[in-house]
C-alpha positions in Angstrom: 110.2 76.0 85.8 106.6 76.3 86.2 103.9 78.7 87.9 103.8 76.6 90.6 107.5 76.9 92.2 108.2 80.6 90.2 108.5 83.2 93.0 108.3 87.3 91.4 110.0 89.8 93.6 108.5 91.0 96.2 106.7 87.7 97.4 106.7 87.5 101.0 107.0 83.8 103.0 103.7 82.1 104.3 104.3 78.8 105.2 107.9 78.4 105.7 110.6 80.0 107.5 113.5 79.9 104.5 114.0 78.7 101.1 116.7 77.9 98.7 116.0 79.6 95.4 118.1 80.0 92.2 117.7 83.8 90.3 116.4 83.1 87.0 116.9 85.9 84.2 114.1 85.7 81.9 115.2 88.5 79.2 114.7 92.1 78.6 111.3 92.3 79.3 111.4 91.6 83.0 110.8 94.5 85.2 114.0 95.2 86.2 115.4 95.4 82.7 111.8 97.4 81.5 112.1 100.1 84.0 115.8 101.0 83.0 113.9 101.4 78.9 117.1 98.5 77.9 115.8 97.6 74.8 118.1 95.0 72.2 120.6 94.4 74.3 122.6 96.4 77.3 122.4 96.8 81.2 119.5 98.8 82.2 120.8 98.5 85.9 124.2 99.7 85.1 122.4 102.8 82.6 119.0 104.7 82.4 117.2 106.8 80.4 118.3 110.7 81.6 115.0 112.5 82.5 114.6 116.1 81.0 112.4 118.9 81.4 110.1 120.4 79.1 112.5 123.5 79.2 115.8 121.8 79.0 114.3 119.7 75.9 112.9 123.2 74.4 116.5 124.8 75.0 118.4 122.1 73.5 116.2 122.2 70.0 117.2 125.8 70.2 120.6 125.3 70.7 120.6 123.3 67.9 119.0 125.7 65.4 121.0 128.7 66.0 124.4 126.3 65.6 122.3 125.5 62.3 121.8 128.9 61.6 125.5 129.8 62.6 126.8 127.2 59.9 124.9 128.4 57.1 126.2 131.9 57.9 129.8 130.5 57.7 128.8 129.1 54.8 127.3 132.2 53.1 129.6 134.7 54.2 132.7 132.2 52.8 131.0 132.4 49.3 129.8 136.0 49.6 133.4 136.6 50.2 134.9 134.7 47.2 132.4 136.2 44.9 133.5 139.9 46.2 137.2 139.2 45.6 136.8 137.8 42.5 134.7 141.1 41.5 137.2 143.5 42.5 140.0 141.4 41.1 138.1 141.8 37.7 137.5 145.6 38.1 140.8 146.1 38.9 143.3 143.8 36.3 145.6 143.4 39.0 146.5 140.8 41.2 144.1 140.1 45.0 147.3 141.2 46.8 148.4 144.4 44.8 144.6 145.2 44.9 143.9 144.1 49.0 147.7 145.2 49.9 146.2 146.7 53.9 144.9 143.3 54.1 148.3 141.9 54.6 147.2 138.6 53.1 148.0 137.0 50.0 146.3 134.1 50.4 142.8 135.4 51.5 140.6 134.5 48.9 142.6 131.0 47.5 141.1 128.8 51.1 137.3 128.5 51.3 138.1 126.4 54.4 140.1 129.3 56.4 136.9 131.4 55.2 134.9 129.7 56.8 136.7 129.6 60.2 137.4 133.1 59.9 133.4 133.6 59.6 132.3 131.1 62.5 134.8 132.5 64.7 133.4 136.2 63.7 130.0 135.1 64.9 130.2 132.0 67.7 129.1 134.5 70.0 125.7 133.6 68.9 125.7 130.5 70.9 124.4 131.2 74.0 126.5 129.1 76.4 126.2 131.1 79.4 122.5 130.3 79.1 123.4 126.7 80.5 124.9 127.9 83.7 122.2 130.4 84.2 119.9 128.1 83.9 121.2 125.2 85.9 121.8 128.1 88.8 117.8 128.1 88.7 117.2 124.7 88.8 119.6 124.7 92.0 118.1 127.3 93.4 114.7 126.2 92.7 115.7 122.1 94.3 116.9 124.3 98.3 113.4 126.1 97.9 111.3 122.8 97.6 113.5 121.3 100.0 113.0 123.5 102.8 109.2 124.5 101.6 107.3 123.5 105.3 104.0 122.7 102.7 106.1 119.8 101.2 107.4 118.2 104.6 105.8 114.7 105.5 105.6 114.8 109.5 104.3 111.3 109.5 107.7 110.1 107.9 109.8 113.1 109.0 110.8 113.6 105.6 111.0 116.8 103.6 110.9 117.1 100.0 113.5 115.4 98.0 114.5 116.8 94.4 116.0 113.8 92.7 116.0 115.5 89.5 116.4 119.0 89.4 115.4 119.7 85.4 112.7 118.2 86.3 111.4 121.1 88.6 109.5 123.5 86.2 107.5 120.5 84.7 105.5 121.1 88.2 104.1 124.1 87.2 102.3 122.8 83.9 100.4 119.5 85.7 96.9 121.0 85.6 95.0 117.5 86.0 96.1 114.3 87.9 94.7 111.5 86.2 94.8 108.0 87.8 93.3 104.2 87.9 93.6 103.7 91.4 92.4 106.0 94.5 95.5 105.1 96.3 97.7 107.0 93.9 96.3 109.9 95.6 95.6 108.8 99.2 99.3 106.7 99.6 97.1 103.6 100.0 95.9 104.5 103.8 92.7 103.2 103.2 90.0 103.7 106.1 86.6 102.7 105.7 84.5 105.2 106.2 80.9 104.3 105.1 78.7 101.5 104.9 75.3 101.0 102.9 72.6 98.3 103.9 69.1 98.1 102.2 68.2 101.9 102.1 69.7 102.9 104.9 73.2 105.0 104.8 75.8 104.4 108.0 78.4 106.9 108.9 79.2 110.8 108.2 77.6 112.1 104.8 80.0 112.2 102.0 80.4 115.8 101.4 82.1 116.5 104.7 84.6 113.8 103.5 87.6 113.3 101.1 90.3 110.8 100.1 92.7 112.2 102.5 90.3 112.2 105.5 90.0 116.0 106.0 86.6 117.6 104.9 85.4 120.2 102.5 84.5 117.5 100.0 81.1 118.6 97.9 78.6 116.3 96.1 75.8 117.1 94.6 73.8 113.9 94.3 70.3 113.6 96.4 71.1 110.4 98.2 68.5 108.2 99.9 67.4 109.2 103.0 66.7 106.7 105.8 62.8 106.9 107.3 61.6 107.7 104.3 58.6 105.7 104.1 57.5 107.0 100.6 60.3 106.4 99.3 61.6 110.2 99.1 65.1 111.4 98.9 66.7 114.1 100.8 70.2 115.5 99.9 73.0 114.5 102.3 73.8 118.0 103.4 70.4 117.8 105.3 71.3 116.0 107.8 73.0 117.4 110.5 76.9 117.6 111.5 78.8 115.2 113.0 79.3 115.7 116.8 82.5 113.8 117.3 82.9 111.5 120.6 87.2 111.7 120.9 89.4 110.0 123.0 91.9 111.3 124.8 94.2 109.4 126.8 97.5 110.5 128.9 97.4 106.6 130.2 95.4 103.5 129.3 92.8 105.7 132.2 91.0 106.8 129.2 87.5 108.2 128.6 85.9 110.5 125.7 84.9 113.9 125.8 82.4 115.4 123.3 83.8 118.0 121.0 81.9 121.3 122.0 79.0 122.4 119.5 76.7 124.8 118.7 74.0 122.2 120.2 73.5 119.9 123.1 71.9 116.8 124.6 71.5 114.6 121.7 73.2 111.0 121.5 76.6 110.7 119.5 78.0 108.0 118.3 81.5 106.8 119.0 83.8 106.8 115.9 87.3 107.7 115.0 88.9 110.5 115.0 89.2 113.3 111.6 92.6 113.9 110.8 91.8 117.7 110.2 91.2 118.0 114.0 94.9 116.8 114.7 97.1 119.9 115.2 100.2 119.9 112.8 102.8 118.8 114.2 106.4 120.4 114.1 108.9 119.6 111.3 111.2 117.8 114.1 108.5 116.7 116.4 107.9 112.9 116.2 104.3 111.4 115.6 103.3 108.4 118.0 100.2 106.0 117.2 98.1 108.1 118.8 98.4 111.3 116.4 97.7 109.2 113.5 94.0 110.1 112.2 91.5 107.8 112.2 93.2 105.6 115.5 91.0 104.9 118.2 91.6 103.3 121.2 89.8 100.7 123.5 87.7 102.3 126.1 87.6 100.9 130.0 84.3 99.5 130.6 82.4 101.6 133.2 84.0 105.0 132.0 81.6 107.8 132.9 80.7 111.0 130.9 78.8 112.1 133.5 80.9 114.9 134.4 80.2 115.9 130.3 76.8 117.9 129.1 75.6 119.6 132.3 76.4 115.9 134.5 73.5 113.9 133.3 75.7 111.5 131.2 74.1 112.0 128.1 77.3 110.8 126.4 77.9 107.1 126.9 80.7 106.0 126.6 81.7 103.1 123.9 80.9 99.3 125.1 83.3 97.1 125.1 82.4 95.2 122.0 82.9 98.4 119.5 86.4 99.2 118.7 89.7 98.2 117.6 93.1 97.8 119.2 95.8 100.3 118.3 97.3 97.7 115.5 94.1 98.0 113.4 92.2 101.0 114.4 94.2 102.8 111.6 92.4 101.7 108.9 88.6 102.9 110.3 87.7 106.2 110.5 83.7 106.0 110.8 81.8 108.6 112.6 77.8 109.5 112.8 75.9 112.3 112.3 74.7 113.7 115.6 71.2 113.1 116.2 71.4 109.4 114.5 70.0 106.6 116.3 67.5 103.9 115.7 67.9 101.9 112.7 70.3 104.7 111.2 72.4 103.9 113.9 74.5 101.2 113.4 76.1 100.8 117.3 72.4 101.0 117.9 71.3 98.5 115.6 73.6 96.2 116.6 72.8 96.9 120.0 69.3 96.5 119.9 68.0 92.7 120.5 64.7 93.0 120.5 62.7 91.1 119.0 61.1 93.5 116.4 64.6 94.1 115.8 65.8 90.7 114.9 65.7 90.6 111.0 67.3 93.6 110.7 70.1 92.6 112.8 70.8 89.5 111.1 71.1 91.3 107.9 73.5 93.5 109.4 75.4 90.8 111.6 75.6 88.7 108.1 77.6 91.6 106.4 80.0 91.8 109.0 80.7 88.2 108.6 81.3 89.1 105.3 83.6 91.4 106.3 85.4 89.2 108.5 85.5 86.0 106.4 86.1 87.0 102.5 89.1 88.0 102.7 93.1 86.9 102.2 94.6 88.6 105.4 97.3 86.9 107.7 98.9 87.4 111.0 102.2 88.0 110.7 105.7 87.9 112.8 106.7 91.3 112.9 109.1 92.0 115.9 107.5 90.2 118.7 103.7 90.7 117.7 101.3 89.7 115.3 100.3 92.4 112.6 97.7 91.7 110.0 99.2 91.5 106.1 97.2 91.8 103.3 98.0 92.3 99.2 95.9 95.0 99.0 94.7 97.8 101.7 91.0 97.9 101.2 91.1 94.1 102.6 92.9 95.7 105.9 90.4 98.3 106.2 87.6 96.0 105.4 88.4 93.5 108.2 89.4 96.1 110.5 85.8 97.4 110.1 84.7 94.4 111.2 86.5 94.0 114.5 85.3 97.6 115.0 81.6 96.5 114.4 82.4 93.6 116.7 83.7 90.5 114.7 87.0 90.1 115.4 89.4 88.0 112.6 91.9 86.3 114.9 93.6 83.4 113.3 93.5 81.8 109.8 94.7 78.1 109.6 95.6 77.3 106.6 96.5 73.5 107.2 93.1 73.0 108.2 91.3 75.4 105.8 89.5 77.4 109.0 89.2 81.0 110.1 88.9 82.2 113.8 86.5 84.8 114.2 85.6 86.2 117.7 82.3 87.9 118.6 83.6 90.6 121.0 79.5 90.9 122.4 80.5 86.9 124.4 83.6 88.5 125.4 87.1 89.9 124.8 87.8 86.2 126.9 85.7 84.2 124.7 87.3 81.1 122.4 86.4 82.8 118.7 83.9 80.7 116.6 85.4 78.2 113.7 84.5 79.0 110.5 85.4 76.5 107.7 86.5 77.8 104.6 85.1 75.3 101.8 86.3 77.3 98.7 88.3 80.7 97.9 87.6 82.1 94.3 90.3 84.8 94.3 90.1 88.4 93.0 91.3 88.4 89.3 91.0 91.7 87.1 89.0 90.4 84.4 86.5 88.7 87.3 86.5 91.8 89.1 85.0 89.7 92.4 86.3 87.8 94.8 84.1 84.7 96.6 84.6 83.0 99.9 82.4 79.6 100.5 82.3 79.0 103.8 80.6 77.0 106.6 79.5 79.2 109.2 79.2 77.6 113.0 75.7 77.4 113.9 76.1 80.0 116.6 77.1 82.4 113.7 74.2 81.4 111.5 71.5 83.9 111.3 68.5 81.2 111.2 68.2 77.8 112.9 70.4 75.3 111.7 71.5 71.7 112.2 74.5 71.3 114.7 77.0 71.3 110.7 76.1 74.7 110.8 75.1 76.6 107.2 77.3 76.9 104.0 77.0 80.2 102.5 78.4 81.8 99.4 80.5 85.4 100.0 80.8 87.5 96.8 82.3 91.2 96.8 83.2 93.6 93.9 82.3 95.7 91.7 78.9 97.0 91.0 79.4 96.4 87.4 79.8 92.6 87.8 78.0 91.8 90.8 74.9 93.5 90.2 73.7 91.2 87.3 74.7 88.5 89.2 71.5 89.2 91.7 68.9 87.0 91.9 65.4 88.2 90.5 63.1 89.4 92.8 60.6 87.1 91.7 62.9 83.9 92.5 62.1 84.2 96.2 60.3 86.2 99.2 64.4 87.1 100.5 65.3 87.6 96.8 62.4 90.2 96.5 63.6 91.7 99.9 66.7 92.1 99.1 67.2 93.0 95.6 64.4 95.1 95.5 64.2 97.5 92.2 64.5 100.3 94.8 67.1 98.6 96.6 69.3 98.4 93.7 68.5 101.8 92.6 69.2 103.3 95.8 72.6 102.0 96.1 73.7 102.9 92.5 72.9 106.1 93.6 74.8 106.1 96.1 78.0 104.2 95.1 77.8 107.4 92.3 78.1 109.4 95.4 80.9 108.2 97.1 82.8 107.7 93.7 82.7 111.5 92.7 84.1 111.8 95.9 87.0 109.5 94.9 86.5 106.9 97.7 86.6 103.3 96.5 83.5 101.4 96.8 82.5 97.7 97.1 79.1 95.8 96.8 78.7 92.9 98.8 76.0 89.9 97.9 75.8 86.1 99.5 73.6 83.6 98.9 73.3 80.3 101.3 73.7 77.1 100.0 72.3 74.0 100.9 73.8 70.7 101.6 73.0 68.5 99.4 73.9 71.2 96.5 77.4 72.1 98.0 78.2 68.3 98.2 77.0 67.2 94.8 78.8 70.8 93.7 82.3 69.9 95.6 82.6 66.7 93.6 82.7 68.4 90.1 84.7 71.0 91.2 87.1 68.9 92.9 87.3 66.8 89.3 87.7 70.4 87.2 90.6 71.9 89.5 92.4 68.6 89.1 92.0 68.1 85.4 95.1 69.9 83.9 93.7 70.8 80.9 91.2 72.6 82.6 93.4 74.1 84.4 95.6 75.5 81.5 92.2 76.5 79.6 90.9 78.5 82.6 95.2 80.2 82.7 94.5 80.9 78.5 91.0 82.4 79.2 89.3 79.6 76.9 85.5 78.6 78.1 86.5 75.6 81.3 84.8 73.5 83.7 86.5 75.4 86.8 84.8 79.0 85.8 81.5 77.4 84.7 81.4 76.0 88.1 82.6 78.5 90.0 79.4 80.5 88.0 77.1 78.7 89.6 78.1 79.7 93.0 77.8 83.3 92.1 74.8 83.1 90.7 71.1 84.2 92.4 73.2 86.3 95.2 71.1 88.3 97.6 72.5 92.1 97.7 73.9 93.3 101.5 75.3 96.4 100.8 78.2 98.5 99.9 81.4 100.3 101.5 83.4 103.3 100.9 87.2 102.9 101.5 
């Protein structure tokens, strides 16, 4: 039994339809056995660890000090009792019954063990048993009112709040902070990309009007980079001005966007998802539909007019046709402009802009939405007569759903033949989607921290001229911490000093420290393209290290191997695109 035909629960089918497995048992230390705390021996399945309270644990200790303090009194009054009869025998030279004759006991003082009793039973009332029921009453009590509290009721799932544990109720009332490793500990994973970074330039709604949840009030107090700034000034988010949101609303596929009304008029606003704090709370037996769930946005009918909106001068255009996601995916983008934005601070009008003064910049832009669409591990999947996307993690699903959004639609992946189908919705919704070969995957790994895609884009996709093979380039995303220093030097080339600019770099630590305060999980994106020649003469080494077992198994130890040496050299001399807030 190896890694290679192993499957851990949970693992979900790819490639074929069913299986015939055997269940291996691997010990006490599997997760199964771990989570039941079955340590040495046992069933953890059959018996688990009871969960107390702070208070329960407290009242037992107590419990057992006064029974403690209950014995030693037994104990004290038996001898304290011995020594007095044996005094007043003494004083009176006469035997304990002539002398204790209204006792009407001979024997009194001859049985420490009947003292004893006699003593404990005088003072058992000391336990306080009652204290039990009295207390499990308020645990009871305490379990109805969080069950029917309306501020603990889930509409989305329909679900109230469940006490599974009632001692476990007062422990709420002492968690002061939440500490956690992951964002979507506190956001349950619906991940919706929100911003994007290029160069110096900041896309979508400012951070402080947004938190984890979607809702706004968030604050920040970092000066973040502000675009025009020709000298290279800053200017605090919270300058620019609010969002104006363009929402859809739809009784029928007939559907068209209105403009939410504001304090000011007659400026251009750009189409985005959306907030989930303008979505009226729904009723604890009312059933949400796809089109309550924040953040969803659906495709608009080409030709829509807003006309009828701003005083009937259709200021407000409505979205084209190449923005946008379907229902499936439009869940996981919730992006929205500041009102007043347009130019290159626009991204729609970025993208939309083909001029010719306009072309570098919208390559660079057009080249990170590839990224988005290509460096990834997301499928299509089955799921009850349509195709859904599946991904490991939920920042992938937000991530290429951002890109159909921005107009680079993921379709297929073929994993037989190692290619990705990505359509670009500006040739048409109808138009065949492009090929793009996947050369080489470098998976996400937590000590890597990165994940690379090589690929070999279709020369319609290439953002310079290229032979009729297209171009091979080098995806990398991650973390700022590891793929920062894996920049090329600005002094290496006239793109290299472009793009990873000492300002540059600067400006999106900046603002990656932004969107972290604001717990939102951020990414940096770099790609370098690789010529011919060096991919070919690269493929051959790396074809001999992936097939060498023993580098293989040194690579699985984390000793120094071929596979990660090579795999180096890819991710070396990147070229910085930008970052993302999820």
């Amino acid at each position: 039994v190896t890694e290679g035909n192993m499957l851990l629960r949970g693992c979900q089918l790819r490639n074929t339809e069913q299986i015939f497995g055997l269940v291996v048992s691997t010990g006490v230390d599997t997760k199964a056995m771990s989570a039941g705390g079955a340590r040495g021996g046992g069933s953890a399945l059959s018996s688990s660890a009871e969960k107390v309270g702070a208070m329960t644990g407290r009242m037992n200790r107590d419990i057992l000090g006064i029974c403690a303090m209950l014995a030693a009194l037994s104990v004290l009054g038996a001898v304290l009792h011995a020594l007095w009869c044996g005094r007043q025998a003494r004083r009176d030279g006469e035997a304990i019954d002539g002398g204790f004759w209204y006792l009407g006991a001979a024997d009194l003082c001859e049985n420490p063990a009947e003292l004893m009793g006699s003593y404990f039973l005088l003072s058992y009332t000391f336990i306080p048993v009652s204290l039990y029921v009295s207390i499990n009453l308020v645990y009871t009590a305490t379990a109805f009112f969080m069950a029917q509290d309306l501020a603990m009721y889930d509409p989305t799932l329909d679900q109230p709040a469940e006490v599974r544990t009632m001692s476990l109720c007062d422990e709420l009332g002492r968690i002061s902070h939440v500490l956690s490793d992951k964002t979507g500990t506190l956001t349950s994973n619906h991940m919706r990309l929100r911003r994007l970074t290029v160069g110096e330039v900041l896309f979508g709604e400012p951070v402080e009007r947004l938190d984890p949840l979607g809702a706004s009030g968030g604050s920040s107090a970092h000066s973040l980079p502000s675009a025009g700034d020709g000298e290279g000034g800053y200017a605090s988010e919270s300058d620019v001005a609010p969002p104006r949101a363009l929402r859809m609303a739809s009784a029928s596929h007939g559907a068209h966007y209105s403009p939410l009304v504001g304090a000011e008029g007659g400026a251009h606003v750009a189409p985005h998802a959306d907030r989930q704090e303008r979505q009226p709370h729904p009723k604890k037996n009312e059933k949400m539909n796809e089109k309550s769930l924040p953040g969803t946005q659906l495709q608009p009918l080409q030709g829509t007019s807003l006309s009828h909106l701003g005083g009937g001068d259709g200021r407000f255009p409505p979205l084209p046709a190449h923005f946008g996601c379907r229902p499936q995916t439009a869940e996981h983008v919730c992006y929205e402009e500041a009102e007043g934005v347009r130019g290159v601070s626009s991204l729609y009008a970025s993208l939309d802009d083909l001029r010719e003064a306009n072309a570098a910049w919208r390559n660079e832009l057009v080249l990170l939405l590839l990224h988005l669409a290509v460096n990834h591990s997301v499928l299509y999947e089955a799921l009850g007569g349509a195709e859904e996307l599946s991904a490991s993690s939920p920042d992938e699903l937000a991530l290429v759903s951002a890109a159909e959004h921005f107009g680079f639609d993921f379709t297929q992946r073929d994993l037989s033949e190692g290619v990705l189908l990505v359509r670009e919705k500006r040739l048409g919704l109808a138009s065949p989607p492009q090929r793009v070969q996947v050369l080489a995957v470098f998976p996400y790994t937590s000590n890597g921290k990165r994940m690379t895609t090589l690929v070999r884009l279709p020369h319609t996709l290439c953002p310079s001229r290229s032979n009729g093979k297209g171009c091979v380039f080098a995806f990398t995303k991650g973390a700022d911490s590891v793929l920062l220093e894996r920049l090329a030097r600005p002094s290496l080339s006239a793109a290299a000093a472009a793009a990873n600019s000492p300002k540059r770099v600067a400006t999106l630590k900046c603002t990656l420290g932004a969107w972290a305060d604001a717990a939102l999980r951020t990414l940096v994106f770099g790609c370098r393209q690789v010529s011919d020649s060096e991919y070919e003469a690269w493929q051959v080494r790396y074809a001999a290290a992936i097939s060498d077992p023993r580098e293989r198994a040194s690579q699985k130890a984390g000793r120094e191997n071929a596979i990660d040496m090579l795999q180096g050299e890819i991710e070396k001399d990147l070229l910085l695109q930008g970052g993302s807030a999820v």
